[in-house]
N, C-alpha and C positions, 0 to 999 in steps of 0.2 A: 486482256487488261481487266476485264471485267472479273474475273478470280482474282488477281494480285490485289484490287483495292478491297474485293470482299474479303480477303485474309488480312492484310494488310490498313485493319479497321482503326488502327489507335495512331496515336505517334507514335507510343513504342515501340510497337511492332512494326511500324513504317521502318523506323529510322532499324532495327536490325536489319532489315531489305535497302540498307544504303538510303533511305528516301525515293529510292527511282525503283521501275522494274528492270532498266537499263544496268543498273548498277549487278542486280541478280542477272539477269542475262551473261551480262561483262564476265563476271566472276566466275560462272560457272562454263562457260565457255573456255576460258582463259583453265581452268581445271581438266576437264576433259579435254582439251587439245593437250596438255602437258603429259598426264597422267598415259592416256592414249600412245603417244609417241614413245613416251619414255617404259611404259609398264608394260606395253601391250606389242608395241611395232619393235620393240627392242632400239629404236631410231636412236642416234645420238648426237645429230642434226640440230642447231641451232633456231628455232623459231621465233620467228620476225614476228611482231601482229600488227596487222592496219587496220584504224578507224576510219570512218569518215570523220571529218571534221565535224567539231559541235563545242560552240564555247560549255554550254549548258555543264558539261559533263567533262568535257577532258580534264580537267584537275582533278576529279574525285579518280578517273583511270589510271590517273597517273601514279596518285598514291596507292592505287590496288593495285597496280605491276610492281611500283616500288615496295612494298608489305609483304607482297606475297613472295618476293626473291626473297628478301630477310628472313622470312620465316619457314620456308620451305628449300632446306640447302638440296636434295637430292636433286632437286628441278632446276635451281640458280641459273649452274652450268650452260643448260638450253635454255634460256629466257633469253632470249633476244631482245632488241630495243622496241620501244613502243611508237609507233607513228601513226599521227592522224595526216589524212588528204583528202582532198576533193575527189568522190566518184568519175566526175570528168576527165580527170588525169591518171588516176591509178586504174588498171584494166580489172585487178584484182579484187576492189571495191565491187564494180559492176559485176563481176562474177558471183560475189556473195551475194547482192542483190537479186541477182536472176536466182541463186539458191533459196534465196531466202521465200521471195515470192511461191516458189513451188511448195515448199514447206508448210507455208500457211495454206496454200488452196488446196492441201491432201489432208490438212487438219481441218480444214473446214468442211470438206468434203467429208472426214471420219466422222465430224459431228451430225452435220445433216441427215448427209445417207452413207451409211457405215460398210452395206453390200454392194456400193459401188465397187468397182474393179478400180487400182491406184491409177493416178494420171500416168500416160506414157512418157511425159519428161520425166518424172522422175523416178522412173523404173528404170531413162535409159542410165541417171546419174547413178544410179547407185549399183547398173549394171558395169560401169566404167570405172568403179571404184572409186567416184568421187565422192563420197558421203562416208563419213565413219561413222556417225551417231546422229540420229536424231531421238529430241528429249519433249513433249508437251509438257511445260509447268502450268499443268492444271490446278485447281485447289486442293488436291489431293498432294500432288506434288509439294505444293507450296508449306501445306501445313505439314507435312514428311521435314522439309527442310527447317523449319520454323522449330521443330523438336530437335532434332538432330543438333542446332545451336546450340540449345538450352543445354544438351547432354554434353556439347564440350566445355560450355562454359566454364571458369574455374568456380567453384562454390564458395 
C-alpha cells in the first residue's frame, strides 16, 4: 500500500488507479486470468469470478467487468458473470484467502530476508499447479503501468 499511495500522489494519478488499489488489483487480475486461459492454456472454458462482498467497491467492479467485455471481444465469449459473496458461504473465497495470505508472507519474507528458502505452503501450491502467476505491484511496477496508460491514451 505503501508504494500505490507513493506513486499514486495527485488525484490525477489516483483517479487513473480507479481511486482504490482494489480497483488495479481487480483489473489486473481480471486481465491475466483472461489473457492466461485464453492465450496461454489455449482453455475455452467460460470464467465465473467471485468477490467477496464489499459495498465499498462492488459498483466500480461491476462497471470494469461490464467495460472490459465491450471492449475486449476476443475475451467476451469467456467472461462469465460477476458474483460477490460471503467468504463464509463460498468455499472458493476462503481458498483465495488462504492464497492470498501466502502470497503476502513470501513477499514479505522476499522483502526482509531475500536468502530465505520460500515457505513450504507455497512451494506445495505451486507444486500442485495451483498458481499460475504471481505479480508484486511494487513502485516500480506501478509506475511501469502508469506509463504504459499514458502510451495508450488516445492523444
Amino acid at each position: 500500500m505503501k508504494d500505490f499511495y507513493k506513486v499514486a500522489c495527485t488525484p490525477e494519478i489516483l483517479d487513473k488507479f480507479g481511486n482504490t488499489p482494489y480497483y488495479l488489483c481487480w483489473h489486473l487480475a481480471l486481465i491475466q486470468t483472461l489473457v492466461g486461459a485464453h492465450d496461454e492454456l489455449r482453455s475455452r472454458e467460460v470464467i465465473q469470478v467471485f468477490f467477496d462482498r464489499n459495498a465499498e467497491h462492488q459498483a466500480e467492479m461491476k462497471r470494469v467487468h461490464k467495460a472490459f467485455k465491450e471492449i475486449n471481444p476476443a475475451y467476451r465469449v469467456q467472461m462469465g458473470s460477476l458474483e460477490f459473496a460471503s467468504k463464509e458461504n463460498k468455499l472458493m473465497l476462503q481458498t483465495a484467502d488462504t492464497l492470498a495470505y501466502e502470497v503476502q508472507k513470501a513477499f514479505r519474507q522476499q522483502i526482509t530476508n531475500p536468502s530465505a528458502p520460500e515457505r513450504s505452503e507455497l512451494q506445495q501450491l505451486k507444486a500442485a499447479h495451483r498458481i499460475y502467476m504471481i505479480r508484486l505491484g511494487d513502485e516500480n511496477f506501478l509506475r511501469f503501468y502508469l506509463k504504459e496508460l499514458e502510451n495508450d491514451s488516445p492523444r
